[in-house]
Steps between C-alpha positions, in 0.01 A plus 500: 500500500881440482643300833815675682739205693725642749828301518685612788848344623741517766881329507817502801267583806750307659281437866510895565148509652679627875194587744702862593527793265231416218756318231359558130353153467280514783284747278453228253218354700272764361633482140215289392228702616640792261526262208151348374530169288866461548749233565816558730746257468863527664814370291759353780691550764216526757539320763921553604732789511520649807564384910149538562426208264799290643311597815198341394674207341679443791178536753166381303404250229311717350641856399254802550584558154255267414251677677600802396478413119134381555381835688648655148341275322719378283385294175825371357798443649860416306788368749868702470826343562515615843171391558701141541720621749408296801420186274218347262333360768478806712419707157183248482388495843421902436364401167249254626373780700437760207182604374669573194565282215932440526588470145891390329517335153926451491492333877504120520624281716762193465250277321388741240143623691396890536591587838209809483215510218688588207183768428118592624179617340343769663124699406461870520170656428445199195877537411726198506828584594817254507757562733823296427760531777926526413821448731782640359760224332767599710428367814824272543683804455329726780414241727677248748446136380395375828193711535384418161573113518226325321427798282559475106491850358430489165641738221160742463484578150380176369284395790352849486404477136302134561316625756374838293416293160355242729267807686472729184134323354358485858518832639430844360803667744871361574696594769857394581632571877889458469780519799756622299597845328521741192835456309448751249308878525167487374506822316794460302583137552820559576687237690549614888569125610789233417257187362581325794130284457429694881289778303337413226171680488571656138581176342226263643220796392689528180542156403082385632247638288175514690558676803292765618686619799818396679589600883838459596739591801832352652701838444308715725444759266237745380405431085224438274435516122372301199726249257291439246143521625547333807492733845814463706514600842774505825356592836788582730598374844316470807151577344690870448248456219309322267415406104179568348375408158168534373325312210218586360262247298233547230174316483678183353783494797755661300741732589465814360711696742833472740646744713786419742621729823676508828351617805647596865313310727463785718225610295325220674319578815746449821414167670659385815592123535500235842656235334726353786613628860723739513653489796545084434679623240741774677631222773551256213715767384680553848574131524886385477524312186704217441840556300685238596442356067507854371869473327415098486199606221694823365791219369243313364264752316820675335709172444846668407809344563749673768195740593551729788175619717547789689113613621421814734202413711387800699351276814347152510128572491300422177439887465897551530598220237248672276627834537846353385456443161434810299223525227529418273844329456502296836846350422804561235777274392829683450876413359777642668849526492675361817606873603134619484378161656726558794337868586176377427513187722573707784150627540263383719294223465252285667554221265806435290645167351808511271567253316826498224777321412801655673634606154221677407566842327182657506138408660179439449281701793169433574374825723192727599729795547586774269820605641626306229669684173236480231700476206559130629147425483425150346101433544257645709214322630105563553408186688336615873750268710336553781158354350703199321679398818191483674351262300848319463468469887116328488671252240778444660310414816 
């Protein structure tokens, strides 16, 4: 009788297990009793992403992440690049605390040694199944260098390819859990990316013979497919869903059938989830937060010479600083001419800092507002300042 394995995968949770209202990934906790003979494996960006995980960074050594991943039941795990945000050491604390194997081939660290198992070898129902994990290449380039000092991110294409040939004779399935994202659409293959080396799912599955099926995530989107004949599969955000691809095996461990899907994870049954307090959580919220280093870290994240800061906070409270920066472009540089910089440096703000040489002609403005003409525009960023800061404040202290 043919064997079925159920590979199931998850990416970008991002810490949104909150106790109130029933958030999608909360339902994961059943998702193995659906699925017989299956491995669930998560590809990144876990652990960070939201104030209730600067919440528990800030207030526990261990997050109830951890605990949370091990009520799912997690088999695999493959760290993202914001999974570093509050540092390696903090990132391996949780780690240490996982039931799940934590897997990275293209992370080392200054002297040359994997940071994380570059792969594992798991067993369903007889079948061996290799599961290499993947960081995408790019993480100097979406990352702050002081949270990833120590940290050697190596380009993933070649370290990829050892680890399959070096897995191929020893297991009869390979896996491949990858932070990073499609670049091209996998009907057509049609470029939808710039090859910035941030998404490369198309070229690592197209340039590494041997893999069976490849998980990936980073761009919060909804997509699966085939490239060749291995099964390619995004799961969303915030366990809005999930990937599931099926092999089936002959007598002899072969595979003589693949089938990839999405599914919403509300087709899971509802669970509810007691994962921290909540009301521990709501005064942490009400405290006054410190800002006194707010424009002190701004300068020094977006290093620009003559940079004005003009930020809008709408209180002092942690709640209030976070409902300052809109999702999800938290802060926007913009150039002005010195007639448009003089109306727009009349607004209000609770922190402002201008600093240009007093023949300056036009300005570089550094803002969360958008009373600001858009056609002057010059980057936009994604990076959750309030989360950043707050680690910049344990460091700096």
């Amino acid at each position: 009788m043919n064997k079925l394995v159920n590979v199931l995968t998850t990416t970008d949770i991002h810490g949104f297990i909150s106790n109130e209202g029933q958030p999608p990934a909360l339902a994961l906790q059943g998702i193995k009793e659906k699925y017989p003979n299956s491995l669930l494996m998560d590809s990144g960006d876990f652990f960070v992403g939201n104030p209730l995980t600067t919440y528990f960074c800030d207030q526990m050594q261990v997050s109830p992440m951890v605990d949370y991943a091990n009520k799912v039941g997690f088999d695999v795990m493959v760290p993202g690049n914001h999974d570093f945000d509050h540092g390696l050491n903090y990132l391996k604390r949780q780690v240490s605390h996982l039931n799940a194997d934590y897997v990275c081939c293209n992370v080392f660290d200054e002297e040359g040694n994997w940071i994380f198992s570059p792969s594992t070898i798991k067993e369903i129902d007889g079948i061996k199944v290799g599961v290499i994990g993947l960081l995408t290449s790019r993480m100097s380039m979406i990352s702050d260098f002081d949270v990833t000092t120590g940290v050697v991110v190596k380009e993933a294409l070649p370290e990829l390819q050892k680890q399959v040939a070096a897995l191929r004779d020893q297991v009869d399935l390979i896996l491949v859990g990858y932070h990073g994202g499609i670049e091209r659409d996998l009907r057509t293959h049609d470029e939808t990316n710039y090859a910035t080396g941030e998404d490369e799912t198309f070229k690592l599955v197209s340039q590494t013979p041997g893999i069976d099926g490849f998980s990936c995530g980073h761009q919060h989107r909804i997509n699966h497919g085939q490239i060749g004949d291995t099964l390619v599969v995004q799961g969303g955000y915030r366990g809005n869903c999930f990937g599931h691809m099926t092999f089936e095996f002959n007598d002899q461990n072969k595979i003589v059938k693949r089938q990839e899907k999405i599914v919403l994870t509300e087709t899971l049954p509802a669970k509810t989830g007691d994962f921290y307090s909540e009301e521990d959580y709501q005064n942490w919220l009400a405290e006054d937060f410190d800002l006194s280093h707010l424009v002190e870290f701004l300068k020094q994240k977006f290093a620009r010479e003559h940079l004005g800061i003009f930020i809008s906070l709408k209180g002092k409270t942690r709640q209030q600083v976070i409902d300052s920066f809109t999702i999800p472009y938290g802060v926007r540089i913009y150039r002005l001419t010195s007639s448009e910089y003089q109306v727009f440096s009349q607004q209000d703000g609770a922190l402002k800092q201008e600093n240009y040489d007093s023949n300056a002609h036009d300005f570089l403005v550094l803002t969360n507002s958008y009373e600001v003409p858009e056609y002057r525009l010059t980057d936009q960023f994604v990076d959750n300042i309030f989360d950043e800061y707050s680690y910049y404040l344990t460091q700096r202290n």
